[in-house]
C-alpha positions as YAML, in Angstrom:
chain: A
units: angstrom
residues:
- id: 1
  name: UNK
  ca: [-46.37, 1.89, -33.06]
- id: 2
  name: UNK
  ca: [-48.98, 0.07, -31.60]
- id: 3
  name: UNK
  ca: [-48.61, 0.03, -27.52]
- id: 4
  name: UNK
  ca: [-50.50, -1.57, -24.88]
- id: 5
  name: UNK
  ca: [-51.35, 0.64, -21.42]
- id: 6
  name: UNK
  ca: [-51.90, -2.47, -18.70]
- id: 7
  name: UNK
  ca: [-54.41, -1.41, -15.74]
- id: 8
  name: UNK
  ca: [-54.85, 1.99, -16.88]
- id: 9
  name: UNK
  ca: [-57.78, 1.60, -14.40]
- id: 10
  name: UNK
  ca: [-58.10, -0.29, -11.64]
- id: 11
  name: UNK
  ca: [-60.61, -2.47, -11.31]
- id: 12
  name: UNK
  ca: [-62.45, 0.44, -9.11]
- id: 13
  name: UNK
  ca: [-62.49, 3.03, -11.31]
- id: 14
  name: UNK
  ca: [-63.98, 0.86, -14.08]
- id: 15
  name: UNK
  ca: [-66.60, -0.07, -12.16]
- id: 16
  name: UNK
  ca: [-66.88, 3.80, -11.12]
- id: 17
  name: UNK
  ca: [-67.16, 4.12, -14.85]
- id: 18
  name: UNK
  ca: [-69.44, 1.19, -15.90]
- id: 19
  name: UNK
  ca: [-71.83, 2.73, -13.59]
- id: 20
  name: UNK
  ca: [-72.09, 5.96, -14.84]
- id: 21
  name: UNK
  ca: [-72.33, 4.93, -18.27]
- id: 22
  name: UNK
  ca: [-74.65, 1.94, -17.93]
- id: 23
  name: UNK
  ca: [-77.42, 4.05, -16.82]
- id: 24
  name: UNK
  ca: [-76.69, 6.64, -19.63]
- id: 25
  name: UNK
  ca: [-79.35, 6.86, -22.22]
- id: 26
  name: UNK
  ca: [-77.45, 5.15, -25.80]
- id: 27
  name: UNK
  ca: [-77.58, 6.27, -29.31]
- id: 28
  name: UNK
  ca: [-76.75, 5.62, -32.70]
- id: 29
  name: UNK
  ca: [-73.04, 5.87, -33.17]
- id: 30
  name: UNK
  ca: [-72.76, 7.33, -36.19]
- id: 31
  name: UNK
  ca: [-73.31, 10.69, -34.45]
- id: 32
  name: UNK
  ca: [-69.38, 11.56, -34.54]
- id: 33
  name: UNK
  ca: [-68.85, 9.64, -37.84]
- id: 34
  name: UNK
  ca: [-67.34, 11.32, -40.94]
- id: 35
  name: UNK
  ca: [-68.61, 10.43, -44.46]
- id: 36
  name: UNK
  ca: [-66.47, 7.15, -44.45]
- id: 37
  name: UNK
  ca: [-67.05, 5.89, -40.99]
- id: 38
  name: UNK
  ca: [-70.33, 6.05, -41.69]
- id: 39
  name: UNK
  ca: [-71.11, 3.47, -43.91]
- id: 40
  name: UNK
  ca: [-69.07, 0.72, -42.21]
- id: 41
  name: UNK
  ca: [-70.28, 1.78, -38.28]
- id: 42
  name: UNK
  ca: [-73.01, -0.24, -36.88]
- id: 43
  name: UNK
  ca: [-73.07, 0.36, -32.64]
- id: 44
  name: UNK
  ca: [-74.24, 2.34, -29.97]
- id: 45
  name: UNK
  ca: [-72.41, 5.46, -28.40]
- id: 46
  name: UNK
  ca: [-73.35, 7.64, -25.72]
- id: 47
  name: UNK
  ca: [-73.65, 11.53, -26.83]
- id: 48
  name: UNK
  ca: [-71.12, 13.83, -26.40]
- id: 49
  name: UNK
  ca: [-72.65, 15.63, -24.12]
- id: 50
  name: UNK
  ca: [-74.02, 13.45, -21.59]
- id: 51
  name: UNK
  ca: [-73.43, 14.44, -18.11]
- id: 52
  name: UNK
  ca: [-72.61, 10.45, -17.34]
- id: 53
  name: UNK
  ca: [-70.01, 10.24, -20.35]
- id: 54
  name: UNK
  ca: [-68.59, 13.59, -19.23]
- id: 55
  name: UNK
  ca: [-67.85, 12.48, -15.57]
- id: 56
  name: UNK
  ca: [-66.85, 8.81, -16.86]
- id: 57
  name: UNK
  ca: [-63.93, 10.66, -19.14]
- id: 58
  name: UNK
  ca: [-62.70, 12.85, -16.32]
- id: 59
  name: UNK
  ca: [-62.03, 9.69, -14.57]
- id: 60
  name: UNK
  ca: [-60.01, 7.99, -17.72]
- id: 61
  name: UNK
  ca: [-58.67, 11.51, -18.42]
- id: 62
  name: UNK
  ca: [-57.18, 11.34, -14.45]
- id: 63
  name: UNK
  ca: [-55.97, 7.64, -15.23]
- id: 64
  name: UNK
  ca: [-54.20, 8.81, -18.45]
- id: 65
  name: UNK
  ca: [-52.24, 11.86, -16.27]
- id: 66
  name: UNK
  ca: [-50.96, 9.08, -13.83]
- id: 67
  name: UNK
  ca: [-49.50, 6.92, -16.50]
- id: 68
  name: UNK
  ca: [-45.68, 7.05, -17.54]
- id: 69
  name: UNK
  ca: [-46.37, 4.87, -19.81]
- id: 70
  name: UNK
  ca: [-49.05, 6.73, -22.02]
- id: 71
  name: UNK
  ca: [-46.78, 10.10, -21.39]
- id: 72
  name: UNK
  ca: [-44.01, 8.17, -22.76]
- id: 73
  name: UNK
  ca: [-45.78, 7.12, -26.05]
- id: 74
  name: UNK
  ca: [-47.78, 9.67, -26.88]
- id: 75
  name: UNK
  ca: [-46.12, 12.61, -25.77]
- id: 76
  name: UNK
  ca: [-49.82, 14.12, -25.76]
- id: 77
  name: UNK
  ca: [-50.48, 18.01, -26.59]
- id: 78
  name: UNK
  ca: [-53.81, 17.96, -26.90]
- id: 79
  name: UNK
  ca: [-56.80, 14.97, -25.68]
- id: 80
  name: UNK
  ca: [-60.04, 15.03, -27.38]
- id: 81
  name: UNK
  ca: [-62.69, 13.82, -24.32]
- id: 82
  name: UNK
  ca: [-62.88, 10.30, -24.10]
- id: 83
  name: UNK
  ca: [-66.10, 9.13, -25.75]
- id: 84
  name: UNK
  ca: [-68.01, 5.61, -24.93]
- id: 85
  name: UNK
  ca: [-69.48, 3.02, -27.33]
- id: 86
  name: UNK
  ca: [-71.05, -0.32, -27.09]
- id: 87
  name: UNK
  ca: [-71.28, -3.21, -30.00]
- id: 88
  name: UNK
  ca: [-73.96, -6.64, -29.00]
- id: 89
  name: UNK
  ca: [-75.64, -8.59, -31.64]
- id: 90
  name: UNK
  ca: [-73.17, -8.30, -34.37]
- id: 91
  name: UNK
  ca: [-72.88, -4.98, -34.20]
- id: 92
  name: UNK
  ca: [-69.30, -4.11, -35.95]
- id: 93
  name: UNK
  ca: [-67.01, -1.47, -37.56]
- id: 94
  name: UNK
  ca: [-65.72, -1.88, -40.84]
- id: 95
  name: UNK
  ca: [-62.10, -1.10, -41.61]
- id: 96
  name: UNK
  ca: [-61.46, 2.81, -41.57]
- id: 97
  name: UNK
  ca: [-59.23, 5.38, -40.92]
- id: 98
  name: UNK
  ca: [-60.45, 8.15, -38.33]
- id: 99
  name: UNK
  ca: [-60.81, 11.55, -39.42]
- id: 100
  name: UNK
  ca: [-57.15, 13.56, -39.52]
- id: 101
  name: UNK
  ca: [-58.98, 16.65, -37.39]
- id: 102
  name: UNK
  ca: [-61.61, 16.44, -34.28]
- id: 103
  name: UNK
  ca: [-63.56, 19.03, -33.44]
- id: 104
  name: UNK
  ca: [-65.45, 18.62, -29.98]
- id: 105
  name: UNK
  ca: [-68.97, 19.19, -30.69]
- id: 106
  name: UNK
  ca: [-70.51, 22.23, -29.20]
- id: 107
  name: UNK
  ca: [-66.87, 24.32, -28.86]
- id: 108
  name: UNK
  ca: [-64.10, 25.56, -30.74]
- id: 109
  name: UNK
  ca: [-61.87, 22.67, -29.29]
- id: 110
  name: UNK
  ca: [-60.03, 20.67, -32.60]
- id: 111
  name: UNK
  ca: [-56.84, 18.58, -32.45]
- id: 112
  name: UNK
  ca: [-55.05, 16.73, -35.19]
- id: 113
  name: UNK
  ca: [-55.57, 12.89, -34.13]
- id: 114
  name: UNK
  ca: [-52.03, 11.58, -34.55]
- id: 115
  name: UNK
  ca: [-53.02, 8.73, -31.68]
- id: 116
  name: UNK
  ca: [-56.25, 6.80, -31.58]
- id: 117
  name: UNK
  ca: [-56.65, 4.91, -28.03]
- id: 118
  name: UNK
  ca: [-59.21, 2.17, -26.80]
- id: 119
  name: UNK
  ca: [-59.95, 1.34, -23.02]
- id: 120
  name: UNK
  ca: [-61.80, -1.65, -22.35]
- id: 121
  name: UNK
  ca: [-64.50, -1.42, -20.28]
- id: 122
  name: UNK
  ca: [-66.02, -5.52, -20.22]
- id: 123
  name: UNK
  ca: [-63.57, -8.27, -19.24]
- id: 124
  name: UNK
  ca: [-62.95, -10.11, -22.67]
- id: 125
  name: UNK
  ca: [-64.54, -13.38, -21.78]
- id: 126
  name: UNK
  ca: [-67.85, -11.39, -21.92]
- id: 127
  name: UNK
  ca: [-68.23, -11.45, -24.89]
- id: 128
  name: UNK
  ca: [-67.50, -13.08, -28.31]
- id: 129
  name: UNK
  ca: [-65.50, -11.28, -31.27]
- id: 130
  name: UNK
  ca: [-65.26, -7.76, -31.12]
- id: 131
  name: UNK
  ca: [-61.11, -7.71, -31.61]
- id: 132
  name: UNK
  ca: [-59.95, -3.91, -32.49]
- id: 133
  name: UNK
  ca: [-57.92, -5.19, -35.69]
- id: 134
  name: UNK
  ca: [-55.04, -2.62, -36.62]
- id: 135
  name: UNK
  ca: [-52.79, -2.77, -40.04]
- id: 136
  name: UNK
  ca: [-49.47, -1.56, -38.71]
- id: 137
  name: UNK
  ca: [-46.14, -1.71, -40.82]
- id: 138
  name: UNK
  ca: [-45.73, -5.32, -38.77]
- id: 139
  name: UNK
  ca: [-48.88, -6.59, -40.40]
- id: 140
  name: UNK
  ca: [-52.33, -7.28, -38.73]
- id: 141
  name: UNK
  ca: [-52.68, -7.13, -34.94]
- id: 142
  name: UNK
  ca: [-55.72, -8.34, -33.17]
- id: 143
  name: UNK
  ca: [-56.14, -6.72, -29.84]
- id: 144
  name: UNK
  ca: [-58.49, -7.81, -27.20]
- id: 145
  name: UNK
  ca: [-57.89, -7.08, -24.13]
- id: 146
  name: UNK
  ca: [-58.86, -7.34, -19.64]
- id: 147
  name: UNK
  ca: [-61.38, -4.44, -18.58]
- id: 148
  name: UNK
  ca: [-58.92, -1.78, -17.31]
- id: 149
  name: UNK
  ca: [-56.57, -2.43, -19.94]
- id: 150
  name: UNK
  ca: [-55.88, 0.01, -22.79]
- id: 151
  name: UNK
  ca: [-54.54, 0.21, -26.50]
- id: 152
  name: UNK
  ca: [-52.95, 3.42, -28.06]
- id: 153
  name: UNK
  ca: [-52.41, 3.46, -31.62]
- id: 154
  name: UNK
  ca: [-51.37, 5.69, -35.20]
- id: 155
  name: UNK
  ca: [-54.86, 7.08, -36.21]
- id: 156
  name: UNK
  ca: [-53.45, 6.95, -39.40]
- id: 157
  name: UNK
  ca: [-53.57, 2.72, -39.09]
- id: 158
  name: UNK
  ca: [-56.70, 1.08, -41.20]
- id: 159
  name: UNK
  ca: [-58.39, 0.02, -38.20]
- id: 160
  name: UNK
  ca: [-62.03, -2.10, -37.27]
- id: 161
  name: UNK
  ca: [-63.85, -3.55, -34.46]
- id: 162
  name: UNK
  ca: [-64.91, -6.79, -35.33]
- id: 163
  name: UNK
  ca: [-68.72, -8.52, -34.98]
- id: 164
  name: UNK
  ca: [-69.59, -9.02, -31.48]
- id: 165
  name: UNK
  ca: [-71.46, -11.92, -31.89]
- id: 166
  name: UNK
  ca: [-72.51, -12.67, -28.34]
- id: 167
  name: UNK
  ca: [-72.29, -10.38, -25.26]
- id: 168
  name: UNK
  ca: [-71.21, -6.75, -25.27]
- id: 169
  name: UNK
  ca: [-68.14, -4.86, -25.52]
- id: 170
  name: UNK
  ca: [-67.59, -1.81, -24.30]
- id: 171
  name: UNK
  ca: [-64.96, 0.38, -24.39]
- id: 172
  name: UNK
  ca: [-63.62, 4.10, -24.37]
- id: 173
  name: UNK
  ca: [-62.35, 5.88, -27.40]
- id: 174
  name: UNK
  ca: [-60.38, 8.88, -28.29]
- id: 175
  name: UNK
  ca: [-58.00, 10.73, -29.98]
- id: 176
  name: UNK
  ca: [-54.73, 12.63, -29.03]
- id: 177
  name: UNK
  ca: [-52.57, 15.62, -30.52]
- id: 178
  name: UNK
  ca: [-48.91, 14.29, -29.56]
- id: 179
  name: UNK
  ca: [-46.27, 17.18, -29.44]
- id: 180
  name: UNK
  ca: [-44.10, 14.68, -32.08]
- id: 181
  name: UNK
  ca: [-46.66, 14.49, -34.81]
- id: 182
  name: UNK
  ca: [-44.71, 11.87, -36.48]
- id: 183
  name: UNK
  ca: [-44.71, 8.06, -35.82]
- id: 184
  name: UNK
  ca: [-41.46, 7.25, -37.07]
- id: 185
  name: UNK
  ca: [-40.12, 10.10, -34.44]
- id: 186
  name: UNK
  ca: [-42.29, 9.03, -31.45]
- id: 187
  name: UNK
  ca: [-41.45, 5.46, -32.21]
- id: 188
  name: UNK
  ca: [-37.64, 6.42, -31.28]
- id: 189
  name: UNK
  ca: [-38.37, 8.42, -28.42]
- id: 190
  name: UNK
  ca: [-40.15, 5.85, -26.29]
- id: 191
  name: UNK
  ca: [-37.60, 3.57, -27.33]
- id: 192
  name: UNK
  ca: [-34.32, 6.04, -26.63]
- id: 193
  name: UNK
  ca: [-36.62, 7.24, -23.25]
- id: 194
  name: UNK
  ca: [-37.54, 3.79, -22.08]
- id: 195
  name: UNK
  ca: [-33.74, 2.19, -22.36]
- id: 196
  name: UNK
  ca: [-32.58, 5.56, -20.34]
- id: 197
  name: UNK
  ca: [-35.29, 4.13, -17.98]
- id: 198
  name: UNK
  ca: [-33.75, 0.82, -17.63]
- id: 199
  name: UNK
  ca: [-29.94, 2.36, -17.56]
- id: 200
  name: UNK
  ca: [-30.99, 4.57, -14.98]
- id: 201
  name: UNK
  ca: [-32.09, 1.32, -12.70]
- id: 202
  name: UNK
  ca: [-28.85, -0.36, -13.10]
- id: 203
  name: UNK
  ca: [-26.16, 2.93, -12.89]
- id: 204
  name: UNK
  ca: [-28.32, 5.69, -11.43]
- id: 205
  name: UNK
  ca: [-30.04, 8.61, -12.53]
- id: 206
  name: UNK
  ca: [-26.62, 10.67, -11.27]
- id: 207
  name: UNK
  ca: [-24.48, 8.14, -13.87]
- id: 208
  name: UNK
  ca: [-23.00, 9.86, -16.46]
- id: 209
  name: UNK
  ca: [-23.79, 8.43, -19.55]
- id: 210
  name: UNK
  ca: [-27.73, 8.39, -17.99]
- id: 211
  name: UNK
  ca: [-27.24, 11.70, -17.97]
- id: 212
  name: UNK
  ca: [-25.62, 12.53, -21.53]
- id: 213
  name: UNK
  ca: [-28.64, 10.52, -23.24]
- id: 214
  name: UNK
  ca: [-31.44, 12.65, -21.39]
- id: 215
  name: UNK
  ca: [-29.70, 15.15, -22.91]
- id: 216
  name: UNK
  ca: [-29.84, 13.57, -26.54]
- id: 217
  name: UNK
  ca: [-33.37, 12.56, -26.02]
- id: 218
  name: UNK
  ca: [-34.54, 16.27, -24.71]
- id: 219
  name: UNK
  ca: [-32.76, 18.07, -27.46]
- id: 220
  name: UNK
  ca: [-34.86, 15.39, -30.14]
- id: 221
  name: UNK
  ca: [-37.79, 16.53, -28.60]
- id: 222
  name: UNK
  ca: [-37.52, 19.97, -29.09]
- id: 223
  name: UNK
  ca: [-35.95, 19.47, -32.64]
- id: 224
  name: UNK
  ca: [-39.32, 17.35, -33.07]
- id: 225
  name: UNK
  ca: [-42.04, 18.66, -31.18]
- id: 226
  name: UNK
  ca: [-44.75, 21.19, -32.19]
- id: 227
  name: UNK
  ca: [-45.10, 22.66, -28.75]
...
């Protein structure tokens, strides 16, 4: 499933952000690119191990832990540190799929990247092209989306960024381990969680049939989940 995190930051924190990594010194982004990726990745990324990308993702990683929504759909076990890259003057990624294992460079930190996610970091007037483009079962989304704003998708999707043909886009990118490692599964656990959600509004959290599908969706989750 393809699901879209509004105002995962506020428009202070991506400035907090945006300055940090603005003054960051860029490189080639093929430094985290497999084999594949490589040959279809043209843009600029900040390294790993930049003190400014480090503090940037603690403040997306804090964002993330306040969201129900993310919780809800990704059910995350494990998240890889959130990682920055920039695309201006056509700069674009071809259609790939990311790597099924991440290893964090510099440690013996891997996940399996069920989830891919991308938080915009330049309001989308800013700049022209640069759509992330995902194949999903439902055919071909085009997502483009307010600074702040965030997308969270299978990593297993064929997957670009478009040319940015004027401005620049930048954005946040990462991977997550869910505890439900399948999408099919996931898919009916936000759905089953978020119409408890809306249930709950109308009868209570106390009502009794509320309470007899938290039980059904709890005992899927540990039928389902790896942790």
């Amino acid at each position: 499933m393809l699901t879209v995190i509004p105002d995962l930051l506020d428009a202070r924190a991506v400035a907090q952000v945006r300055a940090l990594i603005d003054a960051a010194q860029w490189v080639d982004g093929n430094i985290t690119s497999g084999h594949q990726s490589a040959l279809a990745k043209r843009n600029l990324q900040l390294p790993e191990d930049a003190p400014e990308a480090q503090q940037a993702g603690q403040i997306v990683l804090e964002a993330l832990g306040r969201s129900p929504l993310f919780i809800a759909a990704a059910l995350p076990l494990k998240i890889f540190p959130p990682l920055f890259n920039s695309y201006a003057g056509g700069q674009a990624f071809g259609t790939h799929v990311d790597n099924a294992v991440r290893i964090q460079q510099g440690s013996g930190f891997r996940l399996r990247s069920d989830l891919s996610i991308t938080v915009f970091l330049e309001e989308a007037e800013a700049y022209e092209g640069g759509e992330l483009t995902v194949e999903t079962n439902f055919g071909v989304q085009r997502v483009k989306l307010p600074a702040g704003h965030a997308v969270l998708y299978p990593s297993s999707s064929l997957h670009r960024v478009e040319p940015v043909t004027s401005g620049r886009r930048v954005a946040s990118f990462f991977w997550i381990q869910s505890m439900v490692r399948d999408d099919g599964a996931r898919q009916m656990l936000f759905d089953l969680d978020s119409s408890i959600q809306a249930l709950a509004v109308d009868r209570g959290h106390d009502d009794a049939q509320v309470i007899r599908l938290t039980s059904v969706y709890h005992n899927l989750l540990r039928r389902w989940s790896d942790a």
